[in-house]
mmCIF file of the N, C-alpha and C atoms, coordinates in Angstrom:
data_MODEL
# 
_entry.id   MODEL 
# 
loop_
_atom_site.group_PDB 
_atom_site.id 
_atom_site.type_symbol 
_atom_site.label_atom_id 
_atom_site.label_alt_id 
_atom_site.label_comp_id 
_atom_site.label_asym_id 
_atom_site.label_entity_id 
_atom_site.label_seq_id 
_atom_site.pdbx_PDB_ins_code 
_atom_site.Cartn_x 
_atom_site.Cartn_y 
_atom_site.Cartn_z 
_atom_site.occupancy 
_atom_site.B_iso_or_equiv 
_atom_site.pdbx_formal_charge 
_atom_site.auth_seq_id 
_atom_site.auth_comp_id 
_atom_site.auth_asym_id 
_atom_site.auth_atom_id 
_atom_site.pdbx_PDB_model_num 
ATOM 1   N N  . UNK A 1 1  ? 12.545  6.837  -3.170 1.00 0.00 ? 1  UNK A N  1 
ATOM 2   C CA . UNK A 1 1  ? 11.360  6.960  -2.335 1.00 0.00 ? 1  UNK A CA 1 
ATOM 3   C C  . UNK A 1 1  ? 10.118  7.093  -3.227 1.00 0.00 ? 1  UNK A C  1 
ATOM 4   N N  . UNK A 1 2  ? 9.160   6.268  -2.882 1.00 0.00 ? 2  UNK A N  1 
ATOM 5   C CA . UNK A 1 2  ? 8.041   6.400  -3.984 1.00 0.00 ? 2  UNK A CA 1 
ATOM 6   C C  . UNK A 1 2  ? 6.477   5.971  -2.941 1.00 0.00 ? 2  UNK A C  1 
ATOM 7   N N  . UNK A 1 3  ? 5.609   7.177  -3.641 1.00 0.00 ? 3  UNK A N  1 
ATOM 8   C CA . UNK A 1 3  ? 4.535   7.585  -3.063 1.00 0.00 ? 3  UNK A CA 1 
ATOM 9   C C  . UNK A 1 3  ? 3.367   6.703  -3.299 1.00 0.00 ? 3  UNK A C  1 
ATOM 10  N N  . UNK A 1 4  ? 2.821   5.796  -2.509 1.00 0.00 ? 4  UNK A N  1 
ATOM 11  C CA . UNK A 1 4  ? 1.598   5.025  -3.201 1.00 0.00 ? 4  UNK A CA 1 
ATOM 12  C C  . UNK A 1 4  ? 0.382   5.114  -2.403 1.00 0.00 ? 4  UNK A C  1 
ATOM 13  N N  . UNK A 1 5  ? -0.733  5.758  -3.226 1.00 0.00 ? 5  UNK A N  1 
ATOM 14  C CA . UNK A 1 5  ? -2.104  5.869  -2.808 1.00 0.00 ? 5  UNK A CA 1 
ATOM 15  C C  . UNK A 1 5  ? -3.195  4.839  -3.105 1.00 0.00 ? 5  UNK A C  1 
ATOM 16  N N  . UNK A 1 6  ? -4.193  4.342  -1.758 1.00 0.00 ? 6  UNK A N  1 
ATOM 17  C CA . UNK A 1 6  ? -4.909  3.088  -2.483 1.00 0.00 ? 6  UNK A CA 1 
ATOM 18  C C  . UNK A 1 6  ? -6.085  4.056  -1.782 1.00 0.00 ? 6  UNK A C  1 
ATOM 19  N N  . UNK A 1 7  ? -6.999  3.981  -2.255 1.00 0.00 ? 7  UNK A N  1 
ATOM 20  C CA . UNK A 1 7  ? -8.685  4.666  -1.418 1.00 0.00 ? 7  UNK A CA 1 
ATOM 21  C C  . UNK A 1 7  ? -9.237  2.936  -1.415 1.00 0.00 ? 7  UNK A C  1 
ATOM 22  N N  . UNK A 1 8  ? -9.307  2.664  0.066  1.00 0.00 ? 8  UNK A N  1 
ATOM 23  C CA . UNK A 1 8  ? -10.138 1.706  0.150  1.00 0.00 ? 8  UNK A CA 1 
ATOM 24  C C  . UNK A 1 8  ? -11.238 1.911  1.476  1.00 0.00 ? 8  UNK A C  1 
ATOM 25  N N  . UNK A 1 9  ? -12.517 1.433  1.153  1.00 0.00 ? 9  UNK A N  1 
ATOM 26  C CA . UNK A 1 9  ? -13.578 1.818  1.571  1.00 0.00 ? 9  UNK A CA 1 
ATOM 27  C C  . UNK A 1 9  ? -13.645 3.420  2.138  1.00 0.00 ? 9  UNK A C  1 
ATOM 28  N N  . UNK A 1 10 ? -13.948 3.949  1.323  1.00 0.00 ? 10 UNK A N  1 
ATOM 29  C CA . UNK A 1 10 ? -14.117 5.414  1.734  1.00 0.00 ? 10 UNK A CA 1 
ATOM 30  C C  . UNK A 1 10 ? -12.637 6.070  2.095  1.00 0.00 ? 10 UNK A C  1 
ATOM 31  N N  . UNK A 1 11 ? -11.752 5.319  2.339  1.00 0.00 ? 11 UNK A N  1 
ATOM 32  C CA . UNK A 1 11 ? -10.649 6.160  3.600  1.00 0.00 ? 11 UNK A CA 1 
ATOM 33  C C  . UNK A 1 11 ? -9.510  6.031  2.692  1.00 0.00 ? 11 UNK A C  1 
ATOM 34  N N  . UNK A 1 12 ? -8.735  6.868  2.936  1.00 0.00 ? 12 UNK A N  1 
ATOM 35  C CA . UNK A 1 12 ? -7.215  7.096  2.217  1.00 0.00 ? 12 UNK A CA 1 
ATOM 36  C C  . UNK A 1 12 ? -5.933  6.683  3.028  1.00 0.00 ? 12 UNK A C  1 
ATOM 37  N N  . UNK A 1 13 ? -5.102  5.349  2.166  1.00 0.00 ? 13 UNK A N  1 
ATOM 38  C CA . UNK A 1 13 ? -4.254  4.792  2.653  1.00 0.00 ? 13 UNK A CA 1 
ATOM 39  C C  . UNK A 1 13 ? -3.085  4.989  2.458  1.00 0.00 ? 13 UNK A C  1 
ATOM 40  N N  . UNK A 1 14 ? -2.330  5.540  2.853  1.00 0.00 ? 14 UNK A N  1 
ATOM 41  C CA . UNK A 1 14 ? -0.774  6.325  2.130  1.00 0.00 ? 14 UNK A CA 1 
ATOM 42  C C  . UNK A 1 14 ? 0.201   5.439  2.947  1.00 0.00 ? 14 UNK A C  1 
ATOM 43  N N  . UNK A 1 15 ? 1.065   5.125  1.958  1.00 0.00 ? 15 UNK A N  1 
ATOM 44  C CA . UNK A 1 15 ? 2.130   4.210  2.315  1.00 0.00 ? 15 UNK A CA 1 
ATOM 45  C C  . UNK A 1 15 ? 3.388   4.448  1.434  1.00 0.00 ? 15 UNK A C  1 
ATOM 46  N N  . UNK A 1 16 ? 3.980   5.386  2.888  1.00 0.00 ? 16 UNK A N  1 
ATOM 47  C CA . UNK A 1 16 ? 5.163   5.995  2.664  1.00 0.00 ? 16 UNK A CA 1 
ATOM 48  C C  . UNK A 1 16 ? 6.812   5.422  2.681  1.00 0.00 ? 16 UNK A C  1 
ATOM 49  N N  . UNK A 1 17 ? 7.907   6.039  1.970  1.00 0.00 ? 17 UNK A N  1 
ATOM 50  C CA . UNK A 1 17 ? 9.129   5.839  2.215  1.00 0.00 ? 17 UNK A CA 1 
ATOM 51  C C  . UNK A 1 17 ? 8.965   3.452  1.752  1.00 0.00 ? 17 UNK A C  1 
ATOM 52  N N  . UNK A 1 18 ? 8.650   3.064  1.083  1.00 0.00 ? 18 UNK A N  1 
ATOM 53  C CA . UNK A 1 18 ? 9.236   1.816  1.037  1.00 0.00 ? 18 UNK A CA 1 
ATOM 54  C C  . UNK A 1 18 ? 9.756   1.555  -0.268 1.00 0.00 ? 18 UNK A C  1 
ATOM 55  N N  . UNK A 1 19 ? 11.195  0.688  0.584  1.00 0.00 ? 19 UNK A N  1 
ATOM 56  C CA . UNK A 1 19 ? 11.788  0.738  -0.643 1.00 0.00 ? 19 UNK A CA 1 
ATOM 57  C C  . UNK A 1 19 ? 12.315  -0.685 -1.163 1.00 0.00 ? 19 UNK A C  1 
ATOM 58  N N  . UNK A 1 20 ? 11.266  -1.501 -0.131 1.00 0.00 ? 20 UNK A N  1 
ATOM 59  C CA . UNK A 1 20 ? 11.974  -2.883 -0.361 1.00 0.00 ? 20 UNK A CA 1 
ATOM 60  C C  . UNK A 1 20 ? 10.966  -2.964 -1.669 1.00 0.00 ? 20 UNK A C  1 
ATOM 61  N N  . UNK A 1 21 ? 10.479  -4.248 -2.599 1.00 0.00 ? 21 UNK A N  1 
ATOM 62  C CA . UNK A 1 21 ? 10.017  -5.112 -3.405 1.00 0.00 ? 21 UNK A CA 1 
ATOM 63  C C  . UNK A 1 21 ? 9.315   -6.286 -2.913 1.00 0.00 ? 21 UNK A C  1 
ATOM 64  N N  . UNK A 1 22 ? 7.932   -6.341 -3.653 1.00 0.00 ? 22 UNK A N  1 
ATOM 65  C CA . UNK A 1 22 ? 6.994   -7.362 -2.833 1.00 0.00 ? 22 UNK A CA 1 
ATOM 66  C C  . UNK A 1 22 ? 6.754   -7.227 -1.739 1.00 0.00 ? 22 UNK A C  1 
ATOM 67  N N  . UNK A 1 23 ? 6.204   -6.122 -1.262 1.00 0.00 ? 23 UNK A N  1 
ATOM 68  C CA . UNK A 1 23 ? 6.006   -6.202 0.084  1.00 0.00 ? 23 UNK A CA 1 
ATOM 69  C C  . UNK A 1 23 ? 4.308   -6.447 0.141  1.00 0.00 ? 23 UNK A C  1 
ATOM 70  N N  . UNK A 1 24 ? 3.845   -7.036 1.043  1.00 0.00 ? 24 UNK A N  1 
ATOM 71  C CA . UNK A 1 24 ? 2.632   -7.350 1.681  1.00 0.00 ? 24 UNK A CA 1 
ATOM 72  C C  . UNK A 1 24 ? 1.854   -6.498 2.380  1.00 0.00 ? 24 UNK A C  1 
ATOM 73  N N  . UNK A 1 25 ? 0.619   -5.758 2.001  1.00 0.00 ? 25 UNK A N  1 
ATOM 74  C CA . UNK A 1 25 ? 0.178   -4.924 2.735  1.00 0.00 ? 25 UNK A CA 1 
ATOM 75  C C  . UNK A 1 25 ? -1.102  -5.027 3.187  1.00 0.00 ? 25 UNK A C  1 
ATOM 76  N N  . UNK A 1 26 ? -1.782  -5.228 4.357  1.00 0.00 ? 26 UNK A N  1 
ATOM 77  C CA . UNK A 1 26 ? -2.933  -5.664 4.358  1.00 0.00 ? 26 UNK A CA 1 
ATOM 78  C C  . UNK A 1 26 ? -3.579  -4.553 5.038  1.00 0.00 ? 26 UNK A C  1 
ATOM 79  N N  . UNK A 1 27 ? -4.739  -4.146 4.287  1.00 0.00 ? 27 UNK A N  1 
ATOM 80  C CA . UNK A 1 27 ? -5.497  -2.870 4.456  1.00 0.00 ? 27 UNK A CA 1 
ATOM 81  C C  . UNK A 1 27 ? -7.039  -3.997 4.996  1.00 0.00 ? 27 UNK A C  1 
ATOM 82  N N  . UNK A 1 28 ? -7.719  -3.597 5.580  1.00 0.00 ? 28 UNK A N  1 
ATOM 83  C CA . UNK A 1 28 ? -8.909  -3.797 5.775  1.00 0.00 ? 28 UNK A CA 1 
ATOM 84  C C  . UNK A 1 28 ? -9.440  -5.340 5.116  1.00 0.00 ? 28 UNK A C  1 
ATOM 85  N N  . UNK A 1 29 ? -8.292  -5.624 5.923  1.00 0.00 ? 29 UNK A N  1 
ATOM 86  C CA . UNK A 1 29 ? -8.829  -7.428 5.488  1.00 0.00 ? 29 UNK A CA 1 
ATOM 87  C C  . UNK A 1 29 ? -8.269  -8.210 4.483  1.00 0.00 ? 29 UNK A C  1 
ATOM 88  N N  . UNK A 1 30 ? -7.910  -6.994 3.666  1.00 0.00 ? 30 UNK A N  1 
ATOM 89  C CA . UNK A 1 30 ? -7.191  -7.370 2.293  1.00 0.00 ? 30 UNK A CA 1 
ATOM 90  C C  . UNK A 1 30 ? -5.902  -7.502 1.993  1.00 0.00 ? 30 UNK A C  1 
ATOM 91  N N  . UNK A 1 31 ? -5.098  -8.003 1.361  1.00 0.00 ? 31 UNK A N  1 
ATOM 92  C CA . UNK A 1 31 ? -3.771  -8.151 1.197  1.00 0.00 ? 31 UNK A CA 1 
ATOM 93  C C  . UNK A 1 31 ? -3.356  -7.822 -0.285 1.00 0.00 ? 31 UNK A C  1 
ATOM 94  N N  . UNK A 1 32 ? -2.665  -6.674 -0.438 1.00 0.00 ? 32 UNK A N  1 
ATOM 95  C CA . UNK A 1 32 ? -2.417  -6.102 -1.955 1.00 0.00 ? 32 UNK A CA 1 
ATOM 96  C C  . UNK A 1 32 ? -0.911  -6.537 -1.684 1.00 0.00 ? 32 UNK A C  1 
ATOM 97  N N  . UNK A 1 33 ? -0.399  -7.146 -3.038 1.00 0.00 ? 33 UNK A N  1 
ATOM 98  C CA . UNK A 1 33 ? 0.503   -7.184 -3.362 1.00 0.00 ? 33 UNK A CA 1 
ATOM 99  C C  . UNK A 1 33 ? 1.282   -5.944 -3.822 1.00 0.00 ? 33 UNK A C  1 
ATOM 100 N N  . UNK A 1 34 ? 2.439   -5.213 -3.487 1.00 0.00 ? 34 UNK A N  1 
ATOM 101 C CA . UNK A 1 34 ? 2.942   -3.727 -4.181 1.00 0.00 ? 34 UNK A CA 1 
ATOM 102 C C  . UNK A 1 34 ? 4.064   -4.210 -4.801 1.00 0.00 ? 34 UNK A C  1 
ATOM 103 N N  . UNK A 1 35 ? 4.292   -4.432 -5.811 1.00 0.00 ? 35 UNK A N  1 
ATOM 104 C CA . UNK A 1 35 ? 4.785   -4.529 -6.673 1.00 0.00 ? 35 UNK A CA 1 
ATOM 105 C C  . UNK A 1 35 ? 5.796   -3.314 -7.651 1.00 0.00 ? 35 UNK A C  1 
ATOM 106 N N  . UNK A 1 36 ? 6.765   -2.842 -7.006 1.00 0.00 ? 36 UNK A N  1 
ATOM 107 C CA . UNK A 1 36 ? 6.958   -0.845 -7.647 1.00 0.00 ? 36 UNK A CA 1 
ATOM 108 C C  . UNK A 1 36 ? 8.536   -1.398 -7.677 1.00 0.00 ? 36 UNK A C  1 
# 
């Protein structure tokens, strides 16, 4: 289980419990690759 924090525009994005690889996350328009 691994903990990942992104601060995007002002606000705090916590994205918990994943445990797949490459997953796609799209925050506020944006699409971050997570890579862990």
């Amino acid at each position: 289980m691994r903990y990942v924090l992104y601060i995007l525009t002002q606000k705090s994005v916590f994205v918990q419990e994943y445990r797949k690889h490459h997953q796609i996350y799209v925050f506020s328009n944006k699409v971050f690759d997570l890579d862990l």
